[in-house]
N, C-alpha and C positions, 0 to 999 in steps of 0.2 A: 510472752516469754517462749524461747524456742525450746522443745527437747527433744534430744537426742537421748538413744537408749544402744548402754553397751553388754552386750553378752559374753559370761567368762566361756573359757574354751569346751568345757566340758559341756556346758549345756548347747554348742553349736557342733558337737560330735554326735548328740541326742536329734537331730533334727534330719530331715532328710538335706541331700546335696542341693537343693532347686529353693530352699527355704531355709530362712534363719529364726531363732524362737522371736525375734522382734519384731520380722516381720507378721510371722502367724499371728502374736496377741492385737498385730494393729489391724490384719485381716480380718480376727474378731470381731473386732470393735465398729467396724466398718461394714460387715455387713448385717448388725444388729441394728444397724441407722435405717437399713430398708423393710422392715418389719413392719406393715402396718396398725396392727394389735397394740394396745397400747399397753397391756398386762404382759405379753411375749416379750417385746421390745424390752421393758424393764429387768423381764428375767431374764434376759440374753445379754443387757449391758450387766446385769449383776454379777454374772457367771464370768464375764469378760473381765472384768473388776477384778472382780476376785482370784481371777488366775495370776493377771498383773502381780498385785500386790503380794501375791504367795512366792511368785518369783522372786519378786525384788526382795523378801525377807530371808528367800534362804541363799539368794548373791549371785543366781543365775541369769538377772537382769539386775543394773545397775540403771537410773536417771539421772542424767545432766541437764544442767542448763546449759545455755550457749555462754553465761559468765564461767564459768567453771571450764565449761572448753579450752575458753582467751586464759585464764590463767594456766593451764596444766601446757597450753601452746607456748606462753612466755618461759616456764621453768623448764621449758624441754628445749627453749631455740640454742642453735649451737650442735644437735646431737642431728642425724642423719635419721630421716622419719621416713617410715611408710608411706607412698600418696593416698592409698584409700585408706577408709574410716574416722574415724572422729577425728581424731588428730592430727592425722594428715594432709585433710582438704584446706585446701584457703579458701574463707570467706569473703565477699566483698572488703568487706570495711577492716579486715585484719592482716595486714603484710605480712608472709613470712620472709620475708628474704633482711629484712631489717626489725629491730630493736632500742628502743630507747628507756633509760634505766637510769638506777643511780648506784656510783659505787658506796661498798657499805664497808670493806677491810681493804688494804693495800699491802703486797709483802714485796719487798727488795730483794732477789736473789742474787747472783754473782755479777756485777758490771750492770748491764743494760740489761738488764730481765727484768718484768716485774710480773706478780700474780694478783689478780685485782677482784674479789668477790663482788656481784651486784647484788641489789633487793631481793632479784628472786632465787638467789640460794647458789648462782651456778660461776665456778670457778673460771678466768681465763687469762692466761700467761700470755708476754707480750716478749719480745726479746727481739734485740737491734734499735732499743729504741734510742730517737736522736736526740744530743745532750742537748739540743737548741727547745726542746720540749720540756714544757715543767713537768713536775717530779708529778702523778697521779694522788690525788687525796681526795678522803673519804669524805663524802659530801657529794663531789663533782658529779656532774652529769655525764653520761657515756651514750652514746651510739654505734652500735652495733652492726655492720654493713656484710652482706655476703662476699666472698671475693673466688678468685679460683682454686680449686685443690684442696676446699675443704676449710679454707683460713676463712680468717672474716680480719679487714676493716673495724678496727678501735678507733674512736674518735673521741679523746677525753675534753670533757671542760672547753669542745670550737677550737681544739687546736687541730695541727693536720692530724689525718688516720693515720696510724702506725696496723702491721699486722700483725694478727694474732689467734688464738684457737683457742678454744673452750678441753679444759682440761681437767672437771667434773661438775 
């Protein structure tokens, strides 16, 4: 299991410019592994430990996993992200530029609008869409495509994409 370690602002204002508090604890931890002593080694990974964990309790280091990444990636896609740090990077095996989901509420606004909640929580409006397209219903499958200008590519239920924008 992979992890990733995120640090609130205030403990990375605490650290010098050339170092982040995440990296120093795993600098610790790493150069306890060259200790040949085998009672030193112990107390240098204890001390290393123990700093960890002291952080992570009072919330100036948080641990993820890389499941937790994919999920916090999926409930943010649609929003305009950072490229560096947790969130931002793409992983091999994790496309940002597309999404596939399921819708879970549908609302009719005036004529050809519709606003379409998915699984994971985040709202997106469609408007112009063509009457030749069936009505979107809760259930259906959606796919979610990048497009230019900030839209995305709706693709409900394998019909054609209509466009549209994530609007919470």
């Amino acid at each position: 299991m992979a992890l990733a370690v995120a640090v609130s602002p205030a403990g990375a204002q605490a650290q010098d410019a050339d170092s982040t508090p995440s990296a120093d604890y795993v600098a610790q931890l790493k150069s306890c592994r060259s200790i040949a002593e085998g009672a030193e080694r112990l107390a240098c990974f204890d001390k290393a430990a123990g700093e960890i964990v002291a952080a992570t309790e009072s919330g100036e280091v948080s641990i993820v996993d890389r499941e937790q990444v994919r999920e916090t990636r999926r409930s943010l896609f649609g929003f305009t992200m950072p490229k560096s740090g947790i969130f931002g990077s793409s992983d091999d095996e994790d496309d940002s530029s597309m999404l596939e989901s399921t819708i879970t509420d549908v609302r009719r606004l005036q004529g050809d609008t519709y606003v379409i909640t998915i699984a994971e929580g985040s709202k997106w409006q469609m408007s112009n869409v063509p009457m030749r397209l069936r009505d979107p219903r809760e259930g259906d499958a959606v796919v979610f495509k990048k497009a230019a200008l900030g839209s995305y590519f709706i693709r409900i239920a394998g019909q054609n994409g209509v466009k549209g924008r994530r609007i919470e």
